[in-house]
C-alpha positions as CSV (number, residue, x, y, z in Angstrom):
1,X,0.0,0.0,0.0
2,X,1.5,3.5,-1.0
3,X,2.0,6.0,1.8
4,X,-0.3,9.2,1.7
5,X,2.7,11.6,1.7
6,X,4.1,9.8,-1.6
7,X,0.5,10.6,-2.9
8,X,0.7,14.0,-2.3
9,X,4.0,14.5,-3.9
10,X,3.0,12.9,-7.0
11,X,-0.2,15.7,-7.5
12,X,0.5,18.0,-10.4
13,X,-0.5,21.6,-11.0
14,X,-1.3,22.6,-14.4
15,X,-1.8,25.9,-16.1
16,X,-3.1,25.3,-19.4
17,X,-3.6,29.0,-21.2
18,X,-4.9,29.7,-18.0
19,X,-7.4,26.9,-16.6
20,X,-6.1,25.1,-13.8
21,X,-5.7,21.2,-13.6
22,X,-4.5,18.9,-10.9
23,X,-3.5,15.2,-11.4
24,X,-0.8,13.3,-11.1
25,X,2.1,12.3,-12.3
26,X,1.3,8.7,-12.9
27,X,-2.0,9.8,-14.9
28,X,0.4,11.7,-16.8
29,X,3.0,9.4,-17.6
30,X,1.5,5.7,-18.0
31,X,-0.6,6.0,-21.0
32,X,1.2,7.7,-23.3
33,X,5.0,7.3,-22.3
34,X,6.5,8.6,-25.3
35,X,4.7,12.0,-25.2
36,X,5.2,15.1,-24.6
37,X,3.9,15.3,-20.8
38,X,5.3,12.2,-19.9
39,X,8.8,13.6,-20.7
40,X,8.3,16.4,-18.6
41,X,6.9,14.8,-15.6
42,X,8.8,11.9,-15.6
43,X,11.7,13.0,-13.6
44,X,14.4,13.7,-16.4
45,X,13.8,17.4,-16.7
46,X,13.3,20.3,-14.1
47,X,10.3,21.9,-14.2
48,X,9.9,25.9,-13.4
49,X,7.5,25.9,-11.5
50,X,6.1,29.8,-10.0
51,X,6.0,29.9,-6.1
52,X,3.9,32.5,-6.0
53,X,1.1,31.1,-8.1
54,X,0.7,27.9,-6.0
55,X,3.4,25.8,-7.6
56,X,1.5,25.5,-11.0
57,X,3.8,24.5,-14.5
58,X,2.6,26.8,-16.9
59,X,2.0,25.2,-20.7
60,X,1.4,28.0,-23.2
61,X,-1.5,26.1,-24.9
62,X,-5.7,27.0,-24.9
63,X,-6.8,24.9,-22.1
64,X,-9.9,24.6,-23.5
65,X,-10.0,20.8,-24.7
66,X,-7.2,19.8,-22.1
67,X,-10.0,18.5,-19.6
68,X,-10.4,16.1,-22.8
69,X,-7.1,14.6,-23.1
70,X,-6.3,14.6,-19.4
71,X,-9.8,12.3,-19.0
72,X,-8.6,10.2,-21.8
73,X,-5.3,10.1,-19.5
74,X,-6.9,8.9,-17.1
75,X,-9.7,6.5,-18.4
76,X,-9.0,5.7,-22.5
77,X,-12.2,7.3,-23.7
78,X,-12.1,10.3,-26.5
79,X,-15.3,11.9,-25.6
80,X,-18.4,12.5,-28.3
81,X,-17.8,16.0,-29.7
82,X,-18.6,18.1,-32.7
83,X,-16.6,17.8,-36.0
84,X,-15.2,21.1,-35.9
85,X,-13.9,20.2,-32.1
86,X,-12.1,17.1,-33.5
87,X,-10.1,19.7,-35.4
88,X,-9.4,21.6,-32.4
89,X,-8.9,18.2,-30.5
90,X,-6.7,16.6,-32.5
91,X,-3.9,20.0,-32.8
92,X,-3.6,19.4,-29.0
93,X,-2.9,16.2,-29.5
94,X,0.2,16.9,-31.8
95,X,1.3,19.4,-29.6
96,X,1.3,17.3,-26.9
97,X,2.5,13.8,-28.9
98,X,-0.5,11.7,-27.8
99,X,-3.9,10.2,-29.0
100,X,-3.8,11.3,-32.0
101,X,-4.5,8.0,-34.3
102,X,-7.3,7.4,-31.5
103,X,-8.6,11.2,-32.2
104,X,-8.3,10.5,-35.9
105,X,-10.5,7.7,-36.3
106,X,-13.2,9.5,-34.2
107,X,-13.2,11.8,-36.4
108,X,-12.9,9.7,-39.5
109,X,-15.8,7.4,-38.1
110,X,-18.2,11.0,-37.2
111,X,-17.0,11.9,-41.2
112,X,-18.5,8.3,-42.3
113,X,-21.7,8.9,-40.3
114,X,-22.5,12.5,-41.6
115,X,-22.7,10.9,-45.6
């Protein structure tokens, strides 16, 4: 059984373009182990992290379909969304190396559906 302080240490902050995330580290780094966030929380590089902003690790990105690929982190599920967010869905996925075959048949099978 893990300890609750190694729990604790493993929580990440996120700033996404300005929406906040917390996870963990494993969540970031088991799925996807060759991408982008699994690089940088997997021990090899130091993060900057700001002090006066609660310890969050700023990622210049729009947060606003991160909630999507930290769920499908977490739980393997690309979630039901509209063509034109697929777009938007699958450039974060690029960015951050992950999903994106997974995102590209969603969108491929929604593409199928529509004709």
């Amino acid at each position: 059984m893990k300890d609750f302080q190694s729990d604790l240490s493993s929580v990440v902050r996120l700033n996404i373009g300005g929406k906040k995330f917390c996870t963990t580290t494993d969540t970031l780094t088991q799925r996807e182990p060759d991408s982008m966030l699994a690089a940088m929380f997997s021990g090899r590089h130091t993060l900057c992290q700001d002090p006066q902003k609660a310890g969050y690790v700023f990622v210049d990105r729009d947060g606003k379909h991160f909630r999507h690929i930290l769920n499908w982190l977490r739980d393997g599920v690309v979630p039901t969304l509209e063509e034109s967010q697929y777009s938007e869905l699958l450039r974060e996925a690029e960015y951050y190396q992950l999903l994106v075959s997974t995102v590209l048949s969603c969108w491929n099978l929604i593409a199928i559906n529509c004709f």
